[in-house]
C-alpha positions in Angstrom: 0.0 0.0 0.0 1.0 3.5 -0.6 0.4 6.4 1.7 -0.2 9.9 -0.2 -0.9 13.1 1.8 -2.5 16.0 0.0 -2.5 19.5 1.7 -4.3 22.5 0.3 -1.4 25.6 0.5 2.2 25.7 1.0 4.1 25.5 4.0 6.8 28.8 4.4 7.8 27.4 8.1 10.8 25.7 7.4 11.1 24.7 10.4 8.0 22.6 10.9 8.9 21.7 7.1 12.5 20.5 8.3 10.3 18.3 11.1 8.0 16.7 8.3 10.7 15.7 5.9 12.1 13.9 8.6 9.4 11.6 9.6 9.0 11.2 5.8 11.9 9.8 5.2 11.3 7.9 8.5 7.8 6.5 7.1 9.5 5.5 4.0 11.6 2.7 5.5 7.5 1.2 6.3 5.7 2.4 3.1 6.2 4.7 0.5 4.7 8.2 1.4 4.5 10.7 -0.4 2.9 14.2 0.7 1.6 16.2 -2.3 0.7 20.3 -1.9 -2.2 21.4 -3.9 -1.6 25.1 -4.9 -3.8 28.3 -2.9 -6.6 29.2 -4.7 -6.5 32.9 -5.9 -8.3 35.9 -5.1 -9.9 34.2 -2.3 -11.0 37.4 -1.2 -13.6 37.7 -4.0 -14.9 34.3 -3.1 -17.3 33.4 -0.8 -16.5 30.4 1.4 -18.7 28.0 -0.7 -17.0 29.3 -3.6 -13.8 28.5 -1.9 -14.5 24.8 -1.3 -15.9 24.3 -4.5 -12.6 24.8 -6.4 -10.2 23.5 -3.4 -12.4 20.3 -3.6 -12.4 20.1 -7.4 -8.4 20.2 -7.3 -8.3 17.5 -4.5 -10.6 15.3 -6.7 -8.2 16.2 -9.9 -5.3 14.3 -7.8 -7.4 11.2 -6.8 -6.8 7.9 -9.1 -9.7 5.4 -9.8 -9.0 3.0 -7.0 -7.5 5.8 -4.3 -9.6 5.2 -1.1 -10.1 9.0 0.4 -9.9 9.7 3.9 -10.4 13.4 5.0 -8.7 14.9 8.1 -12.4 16.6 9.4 -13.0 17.8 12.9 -16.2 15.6 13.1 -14.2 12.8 12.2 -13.5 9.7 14.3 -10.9 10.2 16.7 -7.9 7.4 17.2 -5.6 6.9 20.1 -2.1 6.1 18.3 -2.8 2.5 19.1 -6.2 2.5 17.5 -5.0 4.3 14.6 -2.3 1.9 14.2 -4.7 -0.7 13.6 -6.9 1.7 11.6 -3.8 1.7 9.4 -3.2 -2.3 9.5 -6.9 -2.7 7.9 -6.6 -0.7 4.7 -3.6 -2.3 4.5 -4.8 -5.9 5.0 -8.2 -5.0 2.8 -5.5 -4.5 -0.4 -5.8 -1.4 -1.2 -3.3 0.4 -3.5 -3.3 3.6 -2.4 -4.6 5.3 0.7 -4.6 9.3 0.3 -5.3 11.8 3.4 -6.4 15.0 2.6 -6.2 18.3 4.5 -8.6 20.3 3.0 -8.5 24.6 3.4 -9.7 26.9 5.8 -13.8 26.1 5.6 -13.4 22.5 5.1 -14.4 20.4 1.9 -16.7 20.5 -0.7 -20.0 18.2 -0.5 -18.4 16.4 -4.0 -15.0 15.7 -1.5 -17.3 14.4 1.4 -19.2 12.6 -1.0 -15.9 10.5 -2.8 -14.4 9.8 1.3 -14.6 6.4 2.4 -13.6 7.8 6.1 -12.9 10.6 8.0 -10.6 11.1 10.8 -10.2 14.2 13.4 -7.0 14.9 15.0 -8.1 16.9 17.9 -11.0 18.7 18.8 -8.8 21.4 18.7 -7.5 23.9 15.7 -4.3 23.6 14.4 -2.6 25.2 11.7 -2.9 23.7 8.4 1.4 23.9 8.4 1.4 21.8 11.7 -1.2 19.3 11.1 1.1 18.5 7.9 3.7 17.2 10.7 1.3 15.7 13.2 -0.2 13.5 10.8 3.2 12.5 9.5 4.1 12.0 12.9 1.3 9.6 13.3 1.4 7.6 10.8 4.8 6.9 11.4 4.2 6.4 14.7 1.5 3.6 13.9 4.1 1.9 11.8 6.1 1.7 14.6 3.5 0.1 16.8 2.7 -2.2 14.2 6.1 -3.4 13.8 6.4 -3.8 17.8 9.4 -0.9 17.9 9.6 1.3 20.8 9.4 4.6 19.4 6.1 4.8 21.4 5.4 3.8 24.9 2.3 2.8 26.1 
């Protein structure tokens, strides 16, 4: 199975930037991740927020492949322990998927056509992050699963 992350805007912290790229590289020993940024929509200010999700969610659906199963990072999402998401992670692998993509979507959310393509939806937190550090929780996390999957002891219980 492949892992692909797709994140509306850019990061410019290159800190937190420096952080992701190394739990990528760290995930790739597992699986090969790959985290894909979908560019800002322009003049967002003449948009209204419907108008805004209508065209972020019509670029995420230009990125998806046939078979890709869609997850969405969503605040009413179901929440995950790192053990439970773990084993979230070990049944799309074990169902044979190809390719599992996790989407951050932009400021107001996603689409109705985005909702409607998910198979899932997971929330981080009931709290708001930044879009820049969600990119290197959810790294975190999945790398972190892979880990408790293959019984290291990056994580401690």
């Amino acid at each position: 199975m492949n892992i692909k992350l797709l994140c509306v805007g850019k990061t410019d912290n290159k800190q937190l930037q420096a952080l992701v790229d190394e739990y990528s590289k760290r995930l790739n020993f597992y699986i090969k991740y790959t985290i894909e940024t979908l560019p800002d929509i322009k003049n967002v200010k003449n948009l209204s927020e419907q108008e805004q999700k209508t065209k972020e969610g019509a670029l995420i659906l230009s990125k998806l492949g046939p078979y890709d199963h869609l997850v969405l990072f969503d605040e009413n999402g179901k929440s995950f322990s790192s053990v439970g998401f773990s084993k979230f992670l070990q049944k799309k692998m074990n169902s044979g998927i190809k390719t599992l993509v996790f989407v951050i979507g932009g400021p107001y959310g996603f689409s109705q056509e985005v909702y409607n393509k998910a198979i899932g939806k997971v929330s981080l937190s009931q709290m708001t992050f930044s879009h820049q550090m969600v990119r290197l929780f959810i790294t975190e996390q999945i790398y972190r699963g892979f880990t408790i999957l293959k019984g290291e002891p990056y994580h401690h219980q």
